[in-house]
N, C-alpha and C positions, 0 to 999 in steps of 0.2 A: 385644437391642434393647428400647427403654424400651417400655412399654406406649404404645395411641396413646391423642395426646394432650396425655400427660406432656410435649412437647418445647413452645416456641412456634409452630415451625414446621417443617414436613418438609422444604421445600428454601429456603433461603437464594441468592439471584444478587448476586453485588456487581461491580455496574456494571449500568451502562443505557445502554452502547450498543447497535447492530447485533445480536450476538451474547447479553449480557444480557436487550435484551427476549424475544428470539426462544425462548431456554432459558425466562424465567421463561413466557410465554405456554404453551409446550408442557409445563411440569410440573402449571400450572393446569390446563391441557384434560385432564389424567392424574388430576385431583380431589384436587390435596394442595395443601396449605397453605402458602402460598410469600409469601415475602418479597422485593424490589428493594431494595439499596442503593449510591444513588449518588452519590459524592463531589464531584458538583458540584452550579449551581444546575437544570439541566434533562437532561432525556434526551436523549440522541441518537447523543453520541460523538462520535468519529472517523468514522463514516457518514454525520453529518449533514453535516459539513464536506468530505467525499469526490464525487466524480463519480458515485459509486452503480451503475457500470457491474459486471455482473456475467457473470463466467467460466464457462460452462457446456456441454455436449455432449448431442446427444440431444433439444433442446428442440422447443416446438411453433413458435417463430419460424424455425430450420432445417429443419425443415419442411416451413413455408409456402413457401420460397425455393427447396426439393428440395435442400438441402443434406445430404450425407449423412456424419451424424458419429456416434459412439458414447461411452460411459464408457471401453470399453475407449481406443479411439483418444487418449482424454486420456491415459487412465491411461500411455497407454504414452509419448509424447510428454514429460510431465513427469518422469517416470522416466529419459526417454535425455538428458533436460535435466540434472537434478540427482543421479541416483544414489544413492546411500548416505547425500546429505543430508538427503534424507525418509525419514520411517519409512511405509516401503511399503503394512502394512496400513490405518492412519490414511488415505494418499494413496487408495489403494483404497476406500473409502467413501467421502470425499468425491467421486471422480470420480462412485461410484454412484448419489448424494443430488443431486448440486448441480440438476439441473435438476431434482429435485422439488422441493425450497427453495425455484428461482426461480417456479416455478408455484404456490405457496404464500403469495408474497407477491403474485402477481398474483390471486389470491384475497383479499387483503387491499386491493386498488385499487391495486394498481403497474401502470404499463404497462410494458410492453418493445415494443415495436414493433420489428417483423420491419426496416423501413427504417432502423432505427438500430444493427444488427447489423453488424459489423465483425469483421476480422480483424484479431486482437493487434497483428500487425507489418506488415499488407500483404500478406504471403505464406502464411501458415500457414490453417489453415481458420478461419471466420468463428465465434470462442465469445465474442466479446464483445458485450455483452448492454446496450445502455444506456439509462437509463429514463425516462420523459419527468417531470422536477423533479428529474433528479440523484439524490443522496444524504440530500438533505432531504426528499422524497417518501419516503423507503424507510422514514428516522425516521420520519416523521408518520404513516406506516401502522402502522406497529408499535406508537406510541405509544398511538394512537385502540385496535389491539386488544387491547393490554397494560387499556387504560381497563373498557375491557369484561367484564375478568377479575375474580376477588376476589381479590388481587394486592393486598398491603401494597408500596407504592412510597414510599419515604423519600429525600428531598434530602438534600445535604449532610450526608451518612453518610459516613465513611471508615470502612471495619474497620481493626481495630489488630492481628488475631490474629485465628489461627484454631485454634480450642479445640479437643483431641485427646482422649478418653479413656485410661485409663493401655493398654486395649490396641492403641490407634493408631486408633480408628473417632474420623470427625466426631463431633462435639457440640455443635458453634455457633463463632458469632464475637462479639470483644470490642468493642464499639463506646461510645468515650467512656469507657470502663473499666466499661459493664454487659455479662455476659453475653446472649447473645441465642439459645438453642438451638433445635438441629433435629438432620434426620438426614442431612443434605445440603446440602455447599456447593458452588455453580457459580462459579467465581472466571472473571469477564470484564470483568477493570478496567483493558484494553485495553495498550499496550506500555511502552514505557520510554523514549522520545522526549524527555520533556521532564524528565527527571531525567541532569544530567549525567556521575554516578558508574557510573550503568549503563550509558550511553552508553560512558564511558570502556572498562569492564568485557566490553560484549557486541562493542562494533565498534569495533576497533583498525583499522578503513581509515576511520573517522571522521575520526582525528588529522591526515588527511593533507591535509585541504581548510583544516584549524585553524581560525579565528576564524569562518571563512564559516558553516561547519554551524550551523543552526539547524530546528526542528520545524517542521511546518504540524501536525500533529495536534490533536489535544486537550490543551487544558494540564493538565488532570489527569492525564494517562498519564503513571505519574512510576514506573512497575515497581513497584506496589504488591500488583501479582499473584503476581508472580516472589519479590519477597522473602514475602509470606505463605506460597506452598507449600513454598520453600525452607526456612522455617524449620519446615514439616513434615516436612520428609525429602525433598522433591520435586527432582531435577536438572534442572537450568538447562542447555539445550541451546542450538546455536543462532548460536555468537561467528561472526560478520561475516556473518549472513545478515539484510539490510533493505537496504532501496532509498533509496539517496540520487541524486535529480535531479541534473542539471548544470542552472547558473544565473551568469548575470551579476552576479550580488547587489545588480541594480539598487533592488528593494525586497522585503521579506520577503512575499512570497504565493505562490500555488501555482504553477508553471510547467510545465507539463505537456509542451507540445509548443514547440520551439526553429526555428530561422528555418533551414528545412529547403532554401531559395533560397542560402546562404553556403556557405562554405569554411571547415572547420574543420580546425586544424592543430596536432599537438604542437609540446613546446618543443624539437623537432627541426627543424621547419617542416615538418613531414609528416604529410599523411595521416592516418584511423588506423582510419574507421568511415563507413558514407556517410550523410549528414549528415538525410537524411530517411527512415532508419530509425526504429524503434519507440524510445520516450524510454526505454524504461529499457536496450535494445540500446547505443543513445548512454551512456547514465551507466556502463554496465559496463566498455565501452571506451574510457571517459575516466579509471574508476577503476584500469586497466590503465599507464595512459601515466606519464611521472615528474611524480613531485609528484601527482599527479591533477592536472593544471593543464595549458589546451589553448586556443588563441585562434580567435573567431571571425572570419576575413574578407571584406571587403566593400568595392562602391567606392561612391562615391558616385548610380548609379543605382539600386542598392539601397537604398541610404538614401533615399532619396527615396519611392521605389516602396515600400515595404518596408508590410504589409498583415498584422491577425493571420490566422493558418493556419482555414480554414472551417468547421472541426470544434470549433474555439473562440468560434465565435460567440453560440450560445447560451447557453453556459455567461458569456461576458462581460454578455451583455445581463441574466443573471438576478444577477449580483455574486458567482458565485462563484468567478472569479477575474478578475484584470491581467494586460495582458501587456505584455511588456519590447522585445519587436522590432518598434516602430511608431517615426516619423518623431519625434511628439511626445516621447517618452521619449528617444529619441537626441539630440535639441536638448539636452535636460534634462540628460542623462549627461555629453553632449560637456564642456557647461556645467562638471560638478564635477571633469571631467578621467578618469573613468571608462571613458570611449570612449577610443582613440587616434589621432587623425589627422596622415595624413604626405599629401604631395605627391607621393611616388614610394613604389614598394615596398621600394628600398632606403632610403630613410630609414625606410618603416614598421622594416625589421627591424632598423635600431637602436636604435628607441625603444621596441619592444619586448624587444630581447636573442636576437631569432631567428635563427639563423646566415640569412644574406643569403642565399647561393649556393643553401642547400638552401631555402629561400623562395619565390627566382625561379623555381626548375624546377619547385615545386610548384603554384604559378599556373599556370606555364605549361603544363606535362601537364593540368590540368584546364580551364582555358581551350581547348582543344583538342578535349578532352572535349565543353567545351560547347557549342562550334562545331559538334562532328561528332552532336550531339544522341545519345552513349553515352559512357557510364561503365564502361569497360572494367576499370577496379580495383576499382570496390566495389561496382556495378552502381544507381546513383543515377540514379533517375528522369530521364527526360529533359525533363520536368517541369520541375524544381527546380534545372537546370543553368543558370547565370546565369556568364556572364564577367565577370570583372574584370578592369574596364580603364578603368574613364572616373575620372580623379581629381578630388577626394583620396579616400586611401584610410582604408579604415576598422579596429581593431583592438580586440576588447572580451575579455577573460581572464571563464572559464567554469572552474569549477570544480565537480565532482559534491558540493551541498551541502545540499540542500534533504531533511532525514529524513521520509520519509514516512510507510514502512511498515518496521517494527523487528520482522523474520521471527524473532530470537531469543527462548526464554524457554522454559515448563513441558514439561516431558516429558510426554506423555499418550498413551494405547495408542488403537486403532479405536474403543471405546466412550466415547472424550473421558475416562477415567479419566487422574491424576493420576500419575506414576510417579515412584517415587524410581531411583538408577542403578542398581540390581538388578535394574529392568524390573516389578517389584512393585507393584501400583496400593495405593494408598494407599485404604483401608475411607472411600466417602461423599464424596470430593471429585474435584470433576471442572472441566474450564478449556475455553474456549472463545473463540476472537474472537485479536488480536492478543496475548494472553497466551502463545498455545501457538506452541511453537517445535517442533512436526513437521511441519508444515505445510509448510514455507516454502521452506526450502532455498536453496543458495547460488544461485540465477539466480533471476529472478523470471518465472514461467510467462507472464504474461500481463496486459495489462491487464483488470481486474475479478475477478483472484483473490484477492485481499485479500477483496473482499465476499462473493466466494463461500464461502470460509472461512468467515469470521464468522458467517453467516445460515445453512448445513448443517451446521456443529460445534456451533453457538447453538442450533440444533432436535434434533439430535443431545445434548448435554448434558441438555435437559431434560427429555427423556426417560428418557435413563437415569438422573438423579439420582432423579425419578418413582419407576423403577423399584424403585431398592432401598431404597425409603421403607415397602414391601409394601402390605399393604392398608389 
């Protein structure tokens, strides 16, 4: 190791989302000499642009409420979810950290408020965690503590390389074509969303929605992570594990929760998921169906009536997202021919292509349904049970298209170390945030585990880059 000193810096973070600031914060607080570089013009990421809701067990909002959950309870849960698609000891630490992360950032002025604690899907126990200003709160806290550090933060940084010594230890990264050395690099330059080659590369059930798919992430996430470790030696894990929404593709924004009052039908005319289940429940079971392509139905009291879901309200009133299933937008859609309206149901299922016969009995079983106020097939709220029957009727094609969270990418062991496919951690480089593909796994645990990642492998990284900086 060079003498201290000798290097520019002892840990390098490139990126400054979520997970970059949270790493460079914790290597500062460890007393070394740390760098930020971030390839855009401001910090935040993919966090500031997210719901910020966080996935956690064990907190003091469960608690408050007498909710009784543990690490283990997660641990075990997302393990009988995903299997052998996470790497067990990595999942194990994060179960064990996340609610000290969340308590860490409520130390930084985040609220979570016990009243805004929810259950992933309805049914499973309440770890979701949501924060009052969203995901832009959660940047701005981290930025404001990042401020406060002696923390070299550079804009519009891209690294081009990450500089090996001849016996494989960190040594810096190349930026603009100058060396910039240290003893540690934190790679958290978030996923691979908006680079279509990776895209292509990691998620082959991408191809299947075709033209629709497009990012809400960050436009920089362009897998700038993935290829820097890789061309360390690092293995690329991960192929078709990210969450792609179902959407109307009535306009390119976030879509988070779908018009849970309708009848959603494959290009069978049937069935397939109940319709006010959890969104990413919907998008896996959409991803299931042919084509990935599923139509939503409705008559015209729906249309009418048709209201966003309430859990979306604040999030519209602050801009951080549209929604697609309100009265206005359907005028709009009908307008460009996007919507499809028939008079009868069997004209709908010609102008859609849906066999008729299986159509009409599919109405009709749930029409029944929703008279007898139960959902005997898929167990759908009696809530959200709405008949159709008053015309015209309505028909909108939904496809699972909106990338959000791209779970593929770096191999990394429990301590966020860097692995090449030997299981080898690579001497000084460590990944954190949507870069690392152990994490994630083919089903998506939950909403708010994307941030919980990020902000417990982010505080997790910077420490131990810290660490073997020595003294």
């Amino acid at each position: 190791m060079a003498e201290a000193g000798a290097e520019d810096f002892d840990v390098i973070v490139l990126g400054g989302g979520g997970a970059g600031m949270s790493a460079a914060i914790h290597a500062a607080d460890a007393g070394k000499r740390v760098a930020l570089l971030e390839a855009g013009d401001r910090l935040g990421g993919s966090t500031a642009l997210a719901g910020g809701v966080f996935y956690a067990a064990g907190t003091r909002a469960q608690r408050e409420l007498g909710i009784k959950d543990s690490a283990d309870a997660m641990y075990l849960d997302i393990l009988g979810l995903n299997g052998d698609t996470v790497f067990k000891p990595a999942l194990r630490r994060l179960c064990d950290e996340a609610a000290g992360a969340m308590e860490w950032l409520t130390s930084l002025g985040v609220e979570f408020p016990a009243t805004r604690l929810s259950s992933p899907n309805g049914r499973s126990v309440p770890r979701s965690h949501e924060p009052v200003g969203f995901g832009m709160r959660i940047a701005e806290c981290l930025d404001t503590a990042l401020s406060q550090r002696p923390v070299d933060v550079v804009r519009r940084a891209r690294a081009e390389k990450i500089l090996l010594s001849e016996t494989g230890n960190v040594r810096g990264v190349l930026v603009d074509g100058e060396p910039i050395t240290c003893r540690a690099v934190v790679i958290a330059t978030g996923g691979f969303g908006g680079d279509p080659a990776w895209v292509e590369r990691m998620l082959p059930k991408a191809r299947r929605p075709g033209s629709w798919v497009w990012h809400v992430g960050n436009k920089d996430n362009r897998g700038d992570g993935l290829r820097l470790a890789e061309e360390c030696g690092a293995q690329i894990q991960g192929v078709d594990s990210g969450l792609l929404l179902a959407t109307p593709n009535f306009h390119h924004d976030l879509e988070v929760l779908g018009p849970d009052w309708a009848l959603v039908v494959n290009l069978n005319g049937e069935r397939f998921t109940r319709e006010d289940g959890a969104y990413w429940e919907i998008a896996e079971a959409l991803e299931a169906q042919l084509d990935s392509r599923a139509f939503v139905i409705f008559d015209r009291t729906m249309f009418e009536g048709a209201k966003p879901h309430p859990r979306v309200l604040e999030a519209l009133a602050a801009g951080v997202i549209t929604v697609s299933w309100v009265p206005r937008m359907f005028e709009e859609q009908l307008a460009k021919g996007r919507i499809i309206e028939a008079a009868s149901i069997e004209e709908l299922s010609r102008v859609t292509g849906l066999p008729a016969k299986s159509l009409a009995d599919t109405i009709a079983r749930y029409n029944d349904a929703a008279h007898a106020g139960q959902d005997r097939q898929f167990g759908k709220g009696a809530a959200s049970l709405k008949p159709i029957e008053t015309p015209p009727f309505y028909a909108v094609e939904v496809r699972p298209a909106i990338l959000t969270v791209t779970g593929g990418g770096v191999r990394v062991d429990a301590a966020t170390r860097v692995c090449s496919a030997s299981g080898q951690a690579i001497p000084g480089l460590f990944a954190a945030g949507e870069t690392v593909g152990s994490l994630y796994g083919r089903h998506y645990a939950g909403t708010g585990y994307a941030i919980a990642s990020s902000i417990t492998f982010g505080r997790v990284a910077g420490q131990e880059a810290a660490a073997v900086c020595g003294r």
